[in-house]
C-alpha positions in Angstrom: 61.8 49.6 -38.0 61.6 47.9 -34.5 64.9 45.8 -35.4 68.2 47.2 -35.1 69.9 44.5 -37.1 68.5 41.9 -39.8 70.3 38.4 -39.6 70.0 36.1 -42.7 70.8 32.1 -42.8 71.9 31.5 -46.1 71.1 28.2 -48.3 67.0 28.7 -48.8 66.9 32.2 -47.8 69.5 34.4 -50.0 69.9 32.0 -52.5 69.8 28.2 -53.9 73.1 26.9 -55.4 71.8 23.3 -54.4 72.2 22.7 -59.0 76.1 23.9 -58.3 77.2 22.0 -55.2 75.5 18.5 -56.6 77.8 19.3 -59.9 80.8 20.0 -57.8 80.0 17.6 -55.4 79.8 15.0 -58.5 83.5 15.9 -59.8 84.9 15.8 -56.5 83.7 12.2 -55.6 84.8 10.6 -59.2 86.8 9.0 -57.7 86.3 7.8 -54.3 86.1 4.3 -53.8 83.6 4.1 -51.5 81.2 6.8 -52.7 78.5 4.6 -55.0 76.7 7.6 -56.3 77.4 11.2 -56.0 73.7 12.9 -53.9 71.2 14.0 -56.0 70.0 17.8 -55.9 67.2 16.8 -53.6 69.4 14.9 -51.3 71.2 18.0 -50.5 68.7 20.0 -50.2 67.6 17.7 -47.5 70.7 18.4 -45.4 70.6 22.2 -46.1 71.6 23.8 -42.5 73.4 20.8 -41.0 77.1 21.1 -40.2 79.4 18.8 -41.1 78.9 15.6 -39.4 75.6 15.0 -39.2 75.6 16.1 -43.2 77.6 13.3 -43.8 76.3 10.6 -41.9 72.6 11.3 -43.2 73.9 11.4 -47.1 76.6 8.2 -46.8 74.8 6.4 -43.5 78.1 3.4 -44.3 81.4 6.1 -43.8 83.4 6.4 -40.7 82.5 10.1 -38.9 86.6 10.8 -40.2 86.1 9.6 -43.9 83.1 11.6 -43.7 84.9 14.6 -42.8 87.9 13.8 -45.3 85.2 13.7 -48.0 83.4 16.4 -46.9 86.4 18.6 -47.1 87.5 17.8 -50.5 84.1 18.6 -51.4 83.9 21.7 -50.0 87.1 22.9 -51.7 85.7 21.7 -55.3 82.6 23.6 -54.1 84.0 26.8 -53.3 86.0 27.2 -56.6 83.2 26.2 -58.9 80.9 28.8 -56.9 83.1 31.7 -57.2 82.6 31.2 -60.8 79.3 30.4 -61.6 77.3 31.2 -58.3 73.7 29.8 -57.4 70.2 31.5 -57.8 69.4 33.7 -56.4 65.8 34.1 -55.0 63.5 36.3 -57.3 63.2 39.7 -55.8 66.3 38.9 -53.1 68.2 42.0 -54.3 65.7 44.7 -53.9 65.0 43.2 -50.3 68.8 43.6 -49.3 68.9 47.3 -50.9 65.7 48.7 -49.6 66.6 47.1 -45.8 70.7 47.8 -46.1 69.6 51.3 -46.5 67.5 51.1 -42.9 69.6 48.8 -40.6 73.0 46.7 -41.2 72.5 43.5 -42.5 74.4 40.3 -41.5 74.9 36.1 -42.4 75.3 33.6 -40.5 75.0 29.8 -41.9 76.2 26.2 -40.6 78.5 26.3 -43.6 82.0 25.6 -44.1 84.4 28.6 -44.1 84.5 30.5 -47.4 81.6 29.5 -48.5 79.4 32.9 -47.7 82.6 34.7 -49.6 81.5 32.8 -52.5 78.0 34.1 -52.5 79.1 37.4 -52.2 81.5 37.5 -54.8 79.8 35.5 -57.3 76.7 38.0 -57.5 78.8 41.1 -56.0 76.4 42.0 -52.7 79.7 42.4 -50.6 78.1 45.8 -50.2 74.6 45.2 -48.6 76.3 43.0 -45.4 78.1 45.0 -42.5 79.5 41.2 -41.2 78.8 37.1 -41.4 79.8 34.5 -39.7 79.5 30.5 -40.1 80.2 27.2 -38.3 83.2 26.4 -40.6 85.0 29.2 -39.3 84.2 29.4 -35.3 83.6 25.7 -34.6 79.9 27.0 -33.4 76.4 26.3 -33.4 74.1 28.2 -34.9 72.7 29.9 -32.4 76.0 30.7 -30.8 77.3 32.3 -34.0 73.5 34.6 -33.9 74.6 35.5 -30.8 78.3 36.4 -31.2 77.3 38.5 -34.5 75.0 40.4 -32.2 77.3 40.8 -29.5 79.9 42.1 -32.0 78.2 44.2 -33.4 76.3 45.9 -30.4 72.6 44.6 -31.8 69.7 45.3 -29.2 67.1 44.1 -31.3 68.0 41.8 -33.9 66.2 39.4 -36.0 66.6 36.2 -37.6 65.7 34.9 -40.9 65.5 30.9 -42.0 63.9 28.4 -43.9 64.2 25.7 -41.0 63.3 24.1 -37.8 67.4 24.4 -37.3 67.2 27.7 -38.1 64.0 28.6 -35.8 65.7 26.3 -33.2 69.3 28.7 -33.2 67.5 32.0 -33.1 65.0 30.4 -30.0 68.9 29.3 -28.7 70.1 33.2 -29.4 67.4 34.8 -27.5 66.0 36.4 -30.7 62.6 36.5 -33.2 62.5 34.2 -35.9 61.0 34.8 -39.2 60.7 32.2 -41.4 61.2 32.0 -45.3 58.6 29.9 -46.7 59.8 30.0 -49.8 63.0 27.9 -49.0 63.7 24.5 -48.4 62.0 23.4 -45.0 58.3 23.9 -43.0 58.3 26.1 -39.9 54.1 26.0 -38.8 53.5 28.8 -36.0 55.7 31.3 -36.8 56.2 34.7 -39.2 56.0 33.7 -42.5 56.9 35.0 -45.5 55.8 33.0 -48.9 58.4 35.3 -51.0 61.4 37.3 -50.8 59.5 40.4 -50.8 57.0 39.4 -48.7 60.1 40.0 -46.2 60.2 43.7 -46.4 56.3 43.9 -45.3 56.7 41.6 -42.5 59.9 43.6 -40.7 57.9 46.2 -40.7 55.1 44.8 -39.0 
């Protein structure tokens, strides 16, 4: 393989738990005053990849950028605890990707999501084992495409690749200084580059 490290984005490419957060995201605006509706499963969806602030202001357009992030905390917290338990789906085939390339070269995350959050997909559907390290915006205060590159920096990766489901996610690894393949079977378009219409569709491409 001509990549010496694989590099996944999470939400639209390992798995979709976009069902789990709306029902988590439900119970943990109850009661909030200001929130008229919980988002719908295609709303979030829609913000799949942003961090935290311009999540917020493009689901609830009328909050201050603090009562976003107040909200978007408690969220997040709800999230996490109802994800350890009964995890998202993952996508068909997603497994036998991560053991057939694990086996090759280390594998790695690294999402726009709040910290704890990869934890919870690892725990709830036990592939701890397949990923070497991850890394997110929640934890480092990072962009993307910084976060690409400090996981390649850290862990001594020539040749490493990135795979995404969005334009953000084409846009970091262009920011990183490293290929982009896209997952067209996730939640956004990417025309022009690498795609691969399923999960293990993936293994056939690397090796190309």
């Amino acid at each position: 393989m001509k990549y010496d490290g694989i590099l996944f984005d999470l939400d639209g490419t390992l798995w979709n738990a976009t069902e789990a957060i709306a029902e988590s995201w439900r119970l943990a605006l109850a009661d909030a005053p200001d929130i008229q509706r919980p988002p719908t499963v295609a709303e979030l969806e829609s913000v799949m990849g942003m961090t935290a602030v311009p999540l917020m202001a493009k689901l609830f357009p009328h909050l201050s950028t603090e009562r976003g992030l107040e909200l978007f905390e408690r969220c997040c917290e709800v999230e996490k605890e109802h994800l350890r338990k009964s995890g998202g789906k993952l996508y068909e085939g997603i497994e036998t990707v991560l053991s057939e390339l694990s086996q090759k070269v280390p594998l790695f995350i690294v999402s726009n999501c709040n910290d704890g959050y990869i934890s919870c997909f690892l725990e709830a559907h036990d592939l701890f084992s397949y990923f070497k390290d991850w890394e997110c915006s929640g934890v480092t205060g990072l962009e993307k495409g910084e976060n690409i590159r400090l996981i390649a920096e850290r862990n001594h990766l020539r040749r490493p690749v990135y795979i995404g489901d969005t334009e953000i996610d084409k846009n970091a690894a262009e920011q990183a200084g490293v290929p982009f393949l896209h997952a067209g079977y996730g939640f956004g378009k990417v025309p022009g580059v690498p795609c691969a219409k399923t999960p293990l569709q993936l293994l056939s491409l690397l090796e190309e």
